[in-house]
C-alpha positions as CSV (number, residue, x, y, z in Angstrom):
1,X,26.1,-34.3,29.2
2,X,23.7,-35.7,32.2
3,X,21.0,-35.4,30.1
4,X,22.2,-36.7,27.0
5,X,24.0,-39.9,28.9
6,X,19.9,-40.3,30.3
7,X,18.2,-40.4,27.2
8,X,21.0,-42.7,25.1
9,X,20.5,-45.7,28.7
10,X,16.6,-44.5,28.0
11,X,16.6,-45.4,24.0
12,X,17.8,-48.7,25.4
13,X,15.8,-49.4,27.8
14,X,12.7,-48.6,25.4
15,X,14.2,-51.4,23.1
16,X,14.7,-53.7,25.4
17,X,10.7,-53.1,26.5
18,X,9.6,-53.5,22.9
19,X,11.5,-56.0,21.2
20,X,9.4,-58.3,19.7
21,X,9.8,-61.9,18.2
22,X,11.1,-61.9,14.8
23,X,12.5,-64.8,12.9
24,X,13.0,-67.9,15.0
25,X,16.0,-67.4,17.1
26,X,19.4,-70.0,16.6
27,X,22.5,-70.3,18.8
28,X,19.9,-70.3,21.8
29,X,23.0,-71.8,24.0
30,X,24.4,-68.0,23.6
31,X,21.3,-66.7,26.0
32,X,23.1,-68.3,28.9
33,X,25.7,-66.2,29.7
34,X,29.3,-66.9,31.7
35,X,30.5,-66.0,34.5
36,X,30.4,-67.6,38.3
37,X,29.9,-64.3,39.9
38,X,27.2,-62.9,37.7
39,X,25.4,-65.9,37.7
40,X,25.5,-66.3,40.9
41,X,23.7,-62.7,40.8
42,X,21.0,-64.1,38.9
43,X,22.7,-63.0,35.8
44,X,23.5,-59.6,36.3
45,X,26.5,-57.3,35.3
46,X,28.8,-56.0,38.6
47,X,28.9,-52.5,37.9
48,X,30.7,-51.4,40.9
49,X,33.8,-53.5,39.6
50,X,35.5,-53.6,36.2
51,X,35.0,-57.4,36.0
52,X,36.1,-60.0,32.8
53,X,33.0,-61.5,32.8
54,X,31.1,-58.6,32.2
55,X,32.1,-57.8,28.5
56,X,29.1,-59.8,27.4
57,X,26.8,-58.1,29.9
58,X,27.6,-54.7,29.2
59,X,30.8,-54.0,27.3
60,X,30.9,-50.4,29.5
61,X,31.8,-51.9,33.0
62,X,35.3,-52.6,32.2
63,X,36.3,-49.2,32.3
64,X,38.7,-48.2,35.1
65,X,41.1,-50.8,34.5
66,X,44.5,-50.1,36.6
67,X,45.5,-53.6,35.5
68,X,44.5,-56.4,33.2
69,X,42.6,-59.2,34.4
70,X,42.4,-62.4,32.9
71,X,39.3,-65.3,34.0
72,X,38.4,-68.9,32.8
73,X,35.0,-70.3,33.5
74,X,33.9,-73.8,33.1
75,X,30.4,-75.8,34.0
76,X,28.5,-78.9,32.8
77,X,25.1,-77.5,32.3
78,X,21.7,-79.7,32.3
79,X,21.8,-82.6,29.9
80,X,25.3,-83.0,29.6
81,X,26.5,-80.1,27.6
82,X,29.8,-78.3,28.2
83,X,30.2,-74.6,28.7
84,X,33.8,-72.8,28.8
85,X,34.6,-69.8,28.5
86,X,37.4,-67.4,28.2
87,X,37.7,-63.8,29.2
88,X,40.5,-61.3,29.1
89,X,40.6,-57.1,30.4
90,X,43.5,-54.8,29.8
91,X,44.2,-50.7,29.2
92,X,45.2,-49.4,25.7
93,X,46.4,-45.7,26.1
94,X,43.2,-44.7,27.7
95,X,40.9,-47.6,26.1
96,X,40.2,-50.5,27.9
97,X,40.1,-53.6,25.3
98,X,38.5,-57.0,26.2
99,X,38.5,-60.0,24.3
100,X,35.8,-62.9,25.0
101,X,35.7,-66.4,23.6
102,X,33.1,-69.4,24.4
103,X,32.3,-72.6,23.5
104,X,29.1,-74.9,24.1
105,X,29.0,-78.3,23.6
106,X,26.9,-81.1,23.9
107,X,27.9,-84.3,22.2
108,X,26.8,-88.2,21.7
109,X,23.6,-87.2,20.7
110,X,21.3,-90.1,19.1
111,X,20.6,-89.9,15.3
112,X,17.5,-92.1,14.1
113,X,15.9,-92.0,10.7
114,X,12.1,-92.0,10.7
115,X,11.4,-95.7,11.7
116,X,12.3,-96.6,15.1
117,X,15.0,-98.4,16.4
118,X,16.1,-99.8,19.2
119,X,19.8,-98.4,18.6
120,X,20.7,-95.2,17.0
121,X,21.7,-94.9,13.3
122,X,25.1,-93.0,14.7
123,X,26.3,-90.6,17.5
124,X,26.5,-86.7,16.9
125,X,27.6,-83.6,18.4
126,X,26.4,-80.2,18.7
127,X,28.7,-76.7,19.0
128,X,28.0,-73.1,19.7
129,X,31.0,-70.8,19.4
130,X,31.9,-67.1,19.7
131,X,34.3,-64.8,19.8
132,X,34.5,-60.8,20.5
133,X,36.7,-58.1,21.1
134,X,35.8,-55.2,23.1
135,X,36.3,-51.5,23.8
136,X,35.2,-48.7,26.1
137,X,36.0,-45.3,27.0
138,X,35.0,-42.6,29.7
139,X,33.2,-40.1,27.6
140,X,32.6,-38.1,31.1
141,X,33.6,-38.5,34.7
142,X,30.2,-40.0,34.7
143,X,29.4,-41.5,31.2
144,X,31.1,-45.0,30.1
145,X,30.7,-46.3,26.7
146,X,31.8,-49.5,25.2
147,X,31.2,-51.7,21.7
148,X,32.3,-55.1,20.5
149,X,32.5,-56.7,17.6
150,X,32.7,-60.8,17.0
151,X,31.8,-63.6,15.5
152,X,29.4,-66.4,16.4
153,X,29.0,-70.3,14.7
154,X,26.5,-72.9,15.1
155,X,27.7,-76.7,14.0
156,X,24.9,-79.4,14.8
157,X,26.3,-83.0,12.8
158,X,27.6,-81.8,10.0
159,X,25.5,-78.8,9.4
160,X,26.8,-75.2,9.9
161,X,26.1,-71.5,10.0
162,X,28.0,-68.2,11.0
163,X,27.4,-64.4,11.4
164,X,29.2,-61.5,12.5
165,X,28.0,-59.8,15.8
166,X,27.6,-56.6,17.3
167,X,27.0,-55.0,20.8
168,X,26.9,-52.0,22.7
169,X,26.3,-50.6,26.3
170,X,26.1,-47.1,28.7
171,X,26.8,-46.9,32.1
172,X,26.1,-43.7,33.9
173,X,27.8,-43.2,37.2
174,X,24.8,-40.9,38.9
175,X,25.1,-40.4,42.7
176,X,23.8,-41.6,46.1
177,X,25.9,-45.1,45.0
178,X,23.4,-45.6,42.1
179,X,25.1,-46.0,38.5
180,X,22.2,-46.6,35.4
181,X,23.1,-49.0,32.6
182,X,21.7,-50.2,28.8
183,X,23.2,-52.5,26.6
184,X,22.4,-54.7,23.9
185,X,24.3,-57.7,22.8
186,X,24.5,-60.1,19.8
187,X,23.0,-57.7,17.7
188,X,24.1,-58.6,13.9
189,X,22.2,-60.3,10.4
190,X,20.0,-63.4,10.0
191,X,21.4,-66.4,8.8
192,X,20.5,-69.3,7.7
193,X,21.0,-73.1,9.3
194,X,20.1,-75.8,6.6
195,X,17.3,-74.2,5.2
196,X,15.8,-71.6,7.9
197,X,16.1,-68.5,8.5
198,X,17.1,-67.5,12.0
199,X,17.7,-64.5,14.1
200,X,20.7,-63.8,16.3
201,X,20.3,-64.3,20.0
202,X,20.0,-60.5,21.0
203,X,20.0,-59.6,24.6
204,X,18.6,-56.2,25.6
205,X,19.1,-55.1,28.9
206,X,18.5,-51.9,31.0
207,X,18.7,-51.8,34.7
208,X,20.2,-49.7,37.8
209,X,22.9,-50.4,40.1
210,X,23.6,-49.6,43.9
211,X,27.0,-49.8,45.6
212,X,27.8,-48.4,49.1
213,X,30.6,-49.7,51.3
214,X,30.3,-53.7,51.6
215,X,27.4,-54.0,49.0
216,X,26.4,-54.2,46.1
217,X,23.3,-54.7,44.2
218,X,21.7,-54.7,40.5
219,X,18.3,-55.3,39.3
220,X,17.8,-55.5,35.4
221,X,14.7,-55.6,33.0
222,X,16.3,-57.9,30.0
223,X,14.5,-58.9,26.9
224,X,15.3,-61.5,24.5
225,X,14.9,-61.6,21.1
226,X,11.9,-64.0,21.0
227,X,10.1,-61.7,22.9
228,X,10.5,-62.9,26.4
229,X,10.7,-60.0,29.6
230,X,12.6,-60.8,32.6
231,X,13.5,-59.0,35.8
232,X,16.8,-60.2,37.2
233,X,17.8,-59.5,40.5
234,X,21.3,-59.9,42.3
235,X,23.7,-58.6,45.2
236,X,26.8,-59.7,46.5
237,X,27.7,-58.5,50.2
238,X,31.6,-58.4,51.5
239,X,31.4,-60.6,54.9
240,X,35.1,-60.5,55.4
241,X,38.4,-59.1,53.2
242,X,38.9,-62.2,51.5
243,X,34.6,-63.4,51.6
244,X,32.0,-62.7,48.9
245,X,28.3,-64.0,49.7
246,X,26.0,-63.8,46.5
247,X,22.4,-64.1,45.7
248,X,20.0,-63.5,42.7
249,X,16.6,-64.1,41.3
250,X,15.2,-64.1,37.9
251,X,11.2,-64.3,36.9
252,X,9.8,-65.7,33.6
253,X,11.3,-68.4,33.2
254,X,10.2,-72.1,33.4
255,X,13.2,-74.2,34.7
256,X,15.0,-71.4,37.4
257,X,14.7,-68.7,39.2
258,X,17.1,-68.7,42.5
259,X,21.0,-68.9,42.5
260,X,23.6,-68.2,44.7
261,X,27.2,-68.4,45.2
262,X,30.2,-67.2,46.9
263,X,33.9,-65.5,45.8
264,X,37.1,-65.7,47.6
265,X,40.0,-63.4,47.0
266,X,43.7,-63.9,47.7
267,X,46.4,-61.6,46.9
268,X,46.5,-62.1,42.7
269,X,43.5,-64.9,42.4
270,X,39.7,-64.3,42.9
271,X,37.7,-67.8,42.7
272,X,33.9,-67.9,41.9
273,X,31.3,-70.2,42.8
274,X,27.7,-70.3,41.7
275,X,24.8,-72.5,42.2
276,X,21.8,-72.5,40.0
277,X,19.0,-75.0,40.7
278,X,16.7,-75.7,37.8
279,X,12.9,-77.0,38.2
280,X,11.2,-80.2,36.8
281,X,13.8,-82.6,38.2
282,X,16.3,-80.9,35.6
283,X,19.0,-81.0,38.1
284,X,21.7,-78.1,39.4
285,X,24.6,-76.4,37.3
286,X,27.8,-75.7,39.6
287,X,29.5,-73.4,38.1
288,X,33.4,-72.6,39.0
289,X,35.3,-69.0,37.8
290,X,38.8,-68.2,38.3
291,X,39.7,-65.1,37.6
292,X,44.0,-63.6,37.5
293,X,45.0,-59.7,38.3
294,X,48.0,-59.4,35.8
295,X,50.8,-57.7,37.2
């Protein structure tokens, strides 16, 4: 089983090295995942911890679930657009089920025709919306597996386009306080968006994990569908009971690479806070995560 668990996180990892870019990509606003605490991790999965926000990171780090968990996660991003996002964890009869919704928006957007104006011709919005449910199982004491299945829409002015989604991931529990982890996520058909052809915005992602006592820490290779590599890095370190200090970095890209945040817990309620400054004058997203142990 050790060495079959190895080679299904190394089959993912070898995607996520060679994915190459492919039609152009649409619902770009999905590449920028939810989640205070991971991105305050610079965008990395807590795999120490079954956490809601990790069903789009990797489906597999929900298992473990003594109780559901339900979190809500809102931020203004750069140039006024609107991300919230909804995320709920809970055991089936040895399944634990997830269910993720999001929505991105960005309206009063300036419409001209091709001479120009001084004023607009009219005002228009822009959306981005999914939705997934999620599973995952313990297929060893060491081997976690999960899969989701959803659905994602794109609306800019009165245009719109739609596709079903897909997405898998492995976490192997190995030993020393090291776990290994694959996934891939918004995996699914082309569709089309007036009259081009676009790709779904898959995320590949392979990477290890280290947890001992008061830290934790995760460092990921993640490739995007348009052919871009990254290496995110993150860690979170318990200063007191109730304290969580974050930190993360990410190369590659051209408007950020530092974040950091914090996380306090109190009896039922966790709250999240992450910071992300962006290059080029382009301004900070403050992003705010609250997340419920049901009883």
């Amino acid at each position: 089983m050790t060495r079959y668990a190895l080679r299904l996180i190394a089959i993912t990892a070898v995607l996520a090295l060679t994915s190459s870019a492919g039609a152009v990509v649409g619902m770009v606003e999905m590449l920028n995942l939810s989640g205070a605490r991971q991105a305050a991790m610079g965008e990395t999965p807590v795999l120490s911890e079954a956490d809601p926000f990790n069903l789009e990171y990797n489906p597999a780090a929900i298992v473990g679930l003594p109780k559901g968990r339900i979190g809500f996660t809102y931020h203004s991003a750069i140039q006024g657009r609107d991300n919230s996002s909804l995320a709920i964890i809970f055991p089936v009869k040895g399944v634990d089920c997830g269910v993720h919704v999001r929505l991105s928006s960005l309206g009063d957007i300036e419409a001209r025709g091709e001479t120009p104006t001084t004023e607009p011709d009219y005002l228009f919005s822009a959306h981005d919306f999914a939705a997934r449910a999620f599973a995952a199982i313990r297929l060893h004491p060491r081997l976690q597996a999960g899969l989701s299945l959803g659905w994602m829409m794109e609306k800019i002015d009165i245009y719109r386009a739609n596709a079903p989604t897909f997405g898998a991931g492995l976490l192997y529990d190995w030993k020393y306080g090291l776990m290994l982890h694959a996934s891939a996520a918004n995996i699914g058909p082309a569709f089309t968006f007036i009259t081009e052809d676009q790709s779904q915005p898959s995320i590949y992602r392979a990477g290890v994990g280290y947890h001992r006592d008061q830290l934790s820490a995760t460092a990921d290779y993640v490739n995007i569908k348009s052919g871009e590599g990254h290496l995110h890095l993150g860690g979170e370190y318990l200063v007191h009971k109730y304290l969580f200090l974050r930190g993360g970095y990410q190369t590659g890209y051209d408007s950020r690479n530092f974040s950091a945040g914090a996380g306090f817990i109190y009896d039922q309620l966790r709250i999240d806070y992450a910071f992300v400054p962006y290059k080029s004058d382009m301004g900070s997203s403050h992003r705010f995560t609250l997340v419920f142990l049901l009883k």
